[in-house]
C-alpha positions as CSV (number, residue, x, y, z in Angstrom):
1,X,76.1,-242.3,152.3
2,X,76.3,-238.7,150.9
3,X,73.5,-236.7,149.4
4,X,73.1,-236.9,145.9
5,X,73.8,-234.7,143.2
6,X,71.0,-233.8,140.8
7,X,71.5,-231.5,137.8
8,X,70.8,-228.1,137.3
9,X,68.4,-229.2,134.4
10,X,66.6,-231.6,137.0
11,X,66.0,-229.3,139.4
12,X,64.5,-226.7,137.0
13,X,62.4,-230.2,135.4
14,X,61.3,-230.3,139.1
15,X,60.3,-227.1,139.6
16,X,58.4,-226.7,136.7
17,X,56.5,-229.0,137.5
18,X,55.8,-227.8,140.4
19,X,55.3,-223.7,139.2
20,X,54.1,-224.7,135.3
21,X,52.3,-227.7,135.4
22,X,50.7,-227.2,139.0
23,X,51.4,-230.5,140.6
24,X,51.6,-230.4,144.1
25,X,55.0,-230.3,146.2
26,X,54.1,-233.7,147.8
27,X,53.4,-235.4,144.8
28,X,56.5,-234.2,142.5
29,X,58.8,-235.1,146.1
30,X,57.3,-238.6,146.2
31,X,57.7,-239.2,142.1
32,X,61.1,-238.3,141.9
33,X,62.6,-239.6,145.5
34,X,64.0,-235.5,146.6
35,X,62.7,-234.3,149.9
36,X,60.6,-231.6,149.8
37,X,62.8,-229.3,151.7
38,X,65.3,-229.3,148.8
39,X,62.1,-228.9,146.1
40,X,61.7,-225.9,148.0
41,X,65.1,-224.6,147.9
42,X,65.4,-225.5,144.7
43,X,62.0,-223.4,143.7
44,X,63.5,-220.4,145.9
45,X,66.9,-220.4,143.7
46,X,65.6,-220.6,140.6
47,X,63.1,-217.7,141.6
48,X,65.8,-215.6,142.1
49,X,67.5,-216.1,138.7
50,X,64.4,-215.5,137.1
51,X,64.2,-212.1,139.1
52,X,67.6,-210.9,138.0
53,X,66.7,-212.1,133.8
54,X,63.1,-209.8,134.7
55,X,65.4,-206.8,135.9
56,X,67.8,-207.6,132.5
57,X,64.5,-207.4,130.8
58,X,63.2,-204.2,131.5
59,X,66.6,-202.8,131.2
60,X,66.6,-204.0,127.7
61,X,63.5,-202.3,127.3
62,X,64.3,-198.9,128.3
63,X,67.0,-199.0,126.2
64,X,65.2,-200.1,123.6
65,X,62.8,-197.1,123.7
66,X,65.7,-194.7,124.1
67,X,67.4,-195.8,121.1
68,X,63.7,-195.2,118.9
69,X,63.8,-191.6,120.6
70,X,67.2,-191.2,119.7
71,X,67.1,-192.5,116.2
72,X,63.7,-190.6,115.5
73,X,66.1,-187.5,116.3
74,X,68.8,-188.3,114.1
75,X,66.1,-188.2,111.3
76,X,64.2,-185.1,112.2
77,X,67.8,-183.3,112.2
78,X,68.8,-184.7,109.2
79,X,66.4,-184.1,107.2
80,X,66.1,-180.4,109.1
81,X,69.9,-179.9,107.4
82,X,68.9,-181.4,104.0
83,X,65.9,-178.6,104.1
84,X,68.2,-176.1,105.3
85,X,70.8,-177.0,102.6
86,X,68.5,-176.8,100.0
87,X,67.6,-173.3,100.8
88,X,71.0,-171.9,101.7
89,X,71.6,-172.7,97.8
């Protein structure tokens, strides 16, 4: 008999209740019939997807911040040449 195939939504069901909901390994294994060998695998793979989302995350952020300082000095220039307009009249 080959090993069965659980979903991807499964396994992160599993695991959350395991990291979110704070039920213990042994428990969540004997519940759902999955060894706890592959609850642990599974709560190792999913910890690395959620590390590479966290380093998309602060990316986003730093771009974020960059594109405020960039648009504050769009402004400030802009409204430097409208003053500088007005003057040169």
């Amino acid at each position: 008999m080959g090993k069965p195939n659980f979903s991807d939504e499964f396994k992160r069901d599993a695991v959350a209740q395991i990291t979110e909901r704070g039920y213990p390994v042994a428990e969540v294994s004997e519940r759902l019939g999955v060894s706890q060998h592959s609850l642990y695998a599974w709560k190792r793979q999913l910890a690395k997807v959620v590390s590479g989302d966290a380093s998309k995350d602060a990316e986003i952020r730093q771009l974020k911040r960059e594109l405020a300082r960039v648009t504050e000095e769009r402004d400030i220039l802009k409204k430097a040449t409208a003053y500088f307009a007005r003057d040169a009249k």
